[in-house]
N, C-alpha and C positions, 0 to 999 in steps of 0.2 A: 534525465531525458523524459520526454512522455510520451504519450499515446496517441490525443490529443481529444481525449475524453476523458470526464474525470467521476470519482466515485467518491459519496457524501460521506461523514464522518460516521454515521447510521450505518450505510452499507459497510463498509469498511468493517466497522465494532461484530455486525452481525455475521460477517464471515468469518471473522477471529474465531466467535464463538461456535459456529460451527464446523471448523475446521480442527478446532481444539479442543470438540468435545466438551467445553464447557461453559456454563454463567458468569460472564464478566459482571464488575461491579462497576458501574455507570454512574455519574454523577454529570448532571447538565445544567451548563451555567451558562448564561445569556451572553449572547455574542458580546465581545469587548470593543469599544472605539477605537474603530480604523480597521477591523478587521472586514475580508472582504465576503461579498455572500459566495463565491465561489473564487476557484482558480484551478485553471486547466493551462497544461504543460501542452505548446508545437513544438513537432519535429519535422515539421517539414523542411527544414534547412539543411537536418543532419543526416536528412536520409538521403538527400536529393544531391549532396557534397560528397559526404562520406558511404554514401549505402548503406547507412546503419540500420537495423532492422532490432527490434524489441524482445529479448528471447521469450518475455513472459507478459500477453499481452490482456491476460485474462485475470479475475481477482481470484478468483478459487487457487489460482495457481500461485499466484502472488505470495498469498498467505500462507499458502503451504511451503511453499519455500523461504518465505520470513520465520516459517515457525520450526523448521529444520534445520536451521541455521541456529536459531537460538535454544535449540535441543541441544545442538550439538555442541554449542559453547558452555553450554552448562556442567555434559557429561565429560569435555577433554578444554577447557578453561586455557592453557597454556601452548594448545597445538596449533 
């Protein structure tokens, strides 16, 4: 689903890193043929059908919960 706004690969990398407390290692390579300079996700179809509503519509939160997630497959792998 989306938002129907979207957040650069930049913004994205620099929340990771301040969410996780630490320096990623970044390597940047020239956009590839066919790839687009953007792309944003509507939901206005599925909100407006279904009422679905976004639990997490902000990136700080995003990321904290991507990276909670993958805490926790790390520390219980089979649960």
């Amino acid at each position: 689903m989306g938002y129907g706004h979207g957040y650069s690969v930049r913004e994205v990398l620099a929340m990771v890193e301040a969410v996780g407390g630490r320096k990623l290692e970044i390597r940047e390579e020239p956009r590839r043929a066919g790839d687009p300079a953007y792309l944003v996700a509507r939901a206005q179809r599925i909100r407006a059908e279904l009422g679905w509503e976004p639990r997490y519509d902000d990136l700080q939160a995003i990321v904290s919960s991507s990276l909670a997630w993958e805490r926790k497959l790390q520390r219980e792998p089979w649960t």
